[in-house]
N, C-alpha and C positions, 0 to 999 in steps of 0.2 A: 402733546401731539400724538395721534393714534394711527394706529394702520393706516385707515384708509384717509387721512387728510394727506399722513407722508406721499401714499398713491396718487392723491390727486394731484401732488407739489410733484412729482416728479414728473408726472405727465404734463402738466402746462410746463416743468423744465425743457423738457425733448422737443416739445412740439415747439415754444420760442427757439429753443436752440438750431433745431432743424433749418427756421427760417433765417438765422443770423449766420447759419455755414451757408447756404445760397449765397448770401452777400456779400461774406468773407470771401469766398472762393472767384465772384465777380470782381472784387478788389484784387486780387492777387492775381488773375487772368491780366486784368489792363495793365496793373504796375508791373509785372513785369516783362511784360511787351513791346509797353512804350512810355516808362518809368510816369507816368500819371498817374498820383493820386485822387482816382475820382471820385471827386466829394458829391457831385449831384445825383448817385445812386442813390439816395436817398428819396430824389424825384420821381425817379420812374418805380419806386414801390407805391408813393401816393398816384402818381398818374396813373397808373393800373389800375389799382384798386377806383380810382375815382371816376374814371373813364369808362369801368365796366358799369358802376353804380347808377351812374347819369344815362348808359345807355339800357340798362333794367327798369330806369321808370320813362324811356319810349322819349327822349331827350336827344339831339346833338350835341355831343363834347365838344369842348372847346378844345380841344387839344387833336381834331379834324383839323383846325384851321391852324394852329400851330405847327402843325405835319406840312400842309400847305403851304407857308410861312418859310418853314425850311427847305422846303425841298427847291423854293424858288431862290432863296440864296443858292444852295449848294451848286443850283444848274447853272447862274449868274457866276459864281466861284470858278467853276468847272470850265465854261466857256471863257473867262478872261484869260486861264491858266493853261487851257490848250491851245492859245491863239497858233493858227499855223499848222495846227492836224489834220490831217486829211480829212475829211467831211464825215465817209462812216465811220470814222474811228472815235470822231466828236460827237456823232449820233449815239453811237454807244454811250458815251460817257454821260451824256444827258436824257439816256434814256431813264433809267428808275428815280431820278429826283425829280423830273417831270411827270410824267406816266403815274407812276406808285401812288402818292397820294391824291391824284386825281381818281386813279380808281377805286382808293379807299374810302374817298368821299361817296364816290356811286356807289357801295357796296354799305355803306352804313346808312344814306337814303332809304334803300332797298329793303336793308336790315329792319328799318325802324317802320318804314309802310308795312311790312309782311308780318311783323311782330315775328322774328326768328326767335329759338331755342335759345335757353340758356348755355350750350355749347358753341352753340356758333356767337354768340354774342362773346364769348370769351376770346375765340378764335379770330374774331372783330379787333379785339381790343390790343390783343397783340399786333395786328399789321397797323393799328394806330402807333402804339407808342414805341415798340421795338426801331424802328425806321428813323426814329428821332435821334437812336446813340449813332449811328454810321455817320449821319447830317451834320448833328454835331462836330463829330471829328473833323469833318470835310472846315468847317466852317469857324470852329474857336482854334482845334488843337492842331491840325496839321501846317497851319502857315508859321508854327512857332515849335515844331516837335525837337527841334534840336536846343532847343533853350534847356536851361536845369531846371533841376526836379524844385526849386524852388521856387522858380517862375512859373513853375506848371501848377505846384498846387495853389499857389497864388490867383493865376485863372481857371481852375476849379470850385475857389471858393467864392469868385467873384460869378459864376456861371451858374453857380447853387443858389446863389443869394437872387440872380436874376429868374432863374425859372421858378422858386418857390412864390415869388411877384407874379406871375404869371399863373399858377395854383391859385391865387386867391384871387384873380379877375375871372379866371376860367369855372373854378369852383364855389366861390364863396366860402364865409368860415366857417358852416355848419358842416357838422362829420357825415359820413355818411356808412353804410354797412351794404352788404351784397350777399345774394342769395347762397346757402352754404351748396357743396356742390353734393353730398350728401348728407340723408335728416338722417340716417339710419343709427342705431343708438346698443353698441356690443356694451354685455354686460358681464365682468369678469371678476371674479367674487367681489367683495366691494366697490370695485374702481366701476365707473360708467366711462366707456368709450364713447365718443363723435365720432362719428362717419367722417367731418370735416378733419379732426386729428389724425386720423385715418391717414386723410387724403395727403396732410402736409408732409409726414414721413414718406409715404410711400412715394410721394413728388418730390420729395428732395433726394431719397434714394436713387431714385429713375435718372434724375437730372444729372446726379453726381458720376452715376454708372455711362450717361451716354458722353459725359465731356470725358472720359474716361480712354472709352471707344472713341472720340473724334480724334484725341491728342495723338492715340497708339496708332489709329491706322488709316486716318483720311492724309493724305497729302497736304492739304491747306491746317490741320491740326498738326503736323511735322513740320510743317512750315514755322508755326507759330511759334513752337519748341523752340527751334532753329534763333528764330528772332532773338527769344528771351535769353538766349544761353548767349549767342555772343551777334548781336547787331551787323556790326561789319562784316563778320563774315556771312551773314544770311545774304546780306548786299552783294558781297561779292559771288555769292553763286548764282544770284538774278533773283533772291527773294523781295518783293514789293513791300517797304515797310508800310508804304499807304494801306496795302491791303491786308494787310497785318493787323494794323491799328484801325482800321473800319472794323474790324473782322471783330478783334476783342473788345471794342465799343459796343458793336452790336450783343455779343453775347453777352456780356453785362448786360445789356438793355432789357434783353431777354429773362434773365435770370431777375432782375430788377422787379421787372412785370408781372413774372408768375408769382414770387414771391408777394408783392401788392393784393394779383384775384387770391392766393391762399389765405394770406391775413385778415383779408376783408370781410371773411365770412366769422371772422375769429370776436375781432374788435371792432370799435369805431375809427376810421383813418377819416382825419382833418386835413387841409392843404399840405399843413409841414408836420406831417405826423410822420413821415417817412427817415425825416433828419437824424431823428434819434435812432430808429430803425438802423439806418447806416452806420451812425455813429458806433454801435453795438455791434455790427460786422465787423466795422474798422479794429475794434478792439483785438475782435478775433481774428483779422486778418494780423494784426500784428505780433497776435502771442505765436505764430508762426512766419516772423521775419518778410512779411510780405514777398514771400515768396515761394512757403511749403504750403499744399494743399492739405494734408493730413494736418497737420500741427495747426491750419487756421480753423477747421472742422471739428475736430477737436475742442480747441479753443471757445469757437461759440457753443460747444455743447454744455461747456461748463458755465460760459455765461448764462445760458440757457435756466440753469440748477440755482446759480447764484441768484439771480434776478427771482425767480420763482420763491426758492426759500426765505429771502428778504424781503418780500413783500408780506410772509404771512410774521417773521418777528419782528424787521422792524421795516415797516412801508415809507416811513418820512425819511430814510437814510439807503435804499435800494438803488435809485441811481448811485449811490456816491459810493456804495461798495461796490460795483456795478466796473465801474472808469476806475475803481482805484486798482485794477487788476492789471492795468495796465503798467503800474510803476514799478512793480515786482519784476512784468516781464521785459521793462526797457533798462533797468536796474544789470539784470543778468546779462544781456543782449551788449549792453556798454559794456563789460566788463572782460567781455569773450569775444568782444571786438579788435583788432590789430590796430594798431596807432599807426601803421603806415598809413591809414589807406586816404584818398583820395575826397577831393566833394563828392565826385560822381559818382563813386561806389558807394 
């Protein structure tokens, strides 16, 4: 191995890595919000990416109608569940799951008669598939949020398994790729920079810096704090777990998404290419206890290196060094574990 292949092994490391802390960090937002393991992050990195791809070649996604789809439960959910609310207070509440994807619909028409920009076609595809994590919640996780964490990830895995079926009616099984969001090509002694590599650090940096900012100093991101550190008492000062748990649904969704338009320009993503994608977050959600941000960041940086260096010695055994990083860090984590403690903890 020479200079510059280690160059180039390190750079596809950072740049995988970059996008399995997005995922990690969206894992570790929901669990510990609203102790869900959510496994169909995985989905909304293929819906993303897949969603933007079908609407680059001048197409309606199918995942319009699945917005659609949802939003009609959640308002059907919403109106059973408010029976007996004042009228505008029930208008409210069914206002964005009725309204939102209707307008989505008219604004991806629009999109596709006008032949809009590659920006706004991105900008498209997030108010497509972001909108899906909030609905969800409305509609799998919150009728059951006080159930355990094992009934939870039990319908996580069952919701995974149901929307990746819905990937392959929506998209079929050929991959597809998406236009990079820059061709531009830095050259720095050896190494050749992507403009798209570029992109995925400096998007994962941005991302990480502005959830940063929303935790320290929005109100609904102290809220969330609040939630995670101790439930009850968030309840007790009049913090809304519903809105809580929309809230870190959604930004997982979000973070899900971008993640999806960044990799898309990278590789080929197939319906359920996103599973493993998750899977590899999860790792690194876990080498920081599902619940440090730095330590799951980390984490995937090093899967990141791992994944990359094992591809070029040995490619037939890179997943399986890959997931075995995980036994080290649940090996320690039992270990440094108190036997008192509880299922729930």
């Amino acid at each position: 191995m020479d200079l510059s292949i280690l160059l180039v092994l390190l750079q596809d490391g950072v740049v995988s890595g970059a996008i399995y802390a997005l995922i990690a960090l969206s894992l570790v937002i929901v669990f510990t919000v609203t102790r869900i393991v959510f496994v169909p992050i995985g989905e909304f990195v293929s819906f993303g990416a897949l969603t933007l791809a079908v609407l680059e070649a001048g197409q309606m996604p199918g995942t319009v109608w699945l917005l659609m789809l949802l939003g009609l439960a959640t308002a059907l959910l919403r109106l059973w569940t408010g029976r007996g609310l004042p009228p505008a207070q029930q208008a409210r509440r069914l206002a964005m799951p009725v309204l939102l994807p209707l307008l989505v619909w008219g604004l991806a028409r629009a999109a596709l008669a006008l032949g809009a920009p590659p920006l706004a076609m991105v900008a498209l595809t997030l108010l497509i598939v972001v909108p899906m994590g909030v609905f969800l919640y409305d509609i799998v996780y919150r009728p059951m949020i006080q159930a355990s964490v094992l009934v939870l990830l039990i319908v996580s895995v069952a919701l995974h398994l149901a929307l990746t079926g819905l990937g392959l009616v929506f998209f079929g099984a050929e991959g597809f790729r998406t236009e990079a969001l820059s061709d531009a090509v830095i050259e720095i002694g050896p190494l050749l920079v992507s403009g798209q590599s570029i992109a995925v650090v400096l998007m994962t940096l941005l991302l990480i810096a502005a959830l940063f900012l929303f935790f320290e100093q929005s109100l609904l991101g102290k809220a969330l704090r609040a939630t995670a550190v101790n439930p009850l008492g968030a309840r007790l000062v009049a913090i809304s777990p519903d809105l809580c748990g929309r809230t870190a649904l959604g930004l997982a969704a979000a973070i899900g998404t971008v993640s999806g338009i960044l990799v898309s320009a990278l590789t080929t993503i197939y319906y359920d290419t996103g599973f493993l994608i998750g899977l590899k977050g999860f790792v690194a959600a876990i080498v920081g206890g599902l619940a440090s941000y730095p330590l799951a960041a980390a984490g995937a940086l090093l899967i990141g290196l791992v994944e990359s260096f094992a591809s070029f010695q040995a490619s037939a055994f890179k997943e399986v060094l890959v997931f075995m990083i995980i036994i080290p860090v649940l090996l320690w984590r039992s270990w440094r574990m108190p036997q008192s403690l509880d299922e729930e903890h």
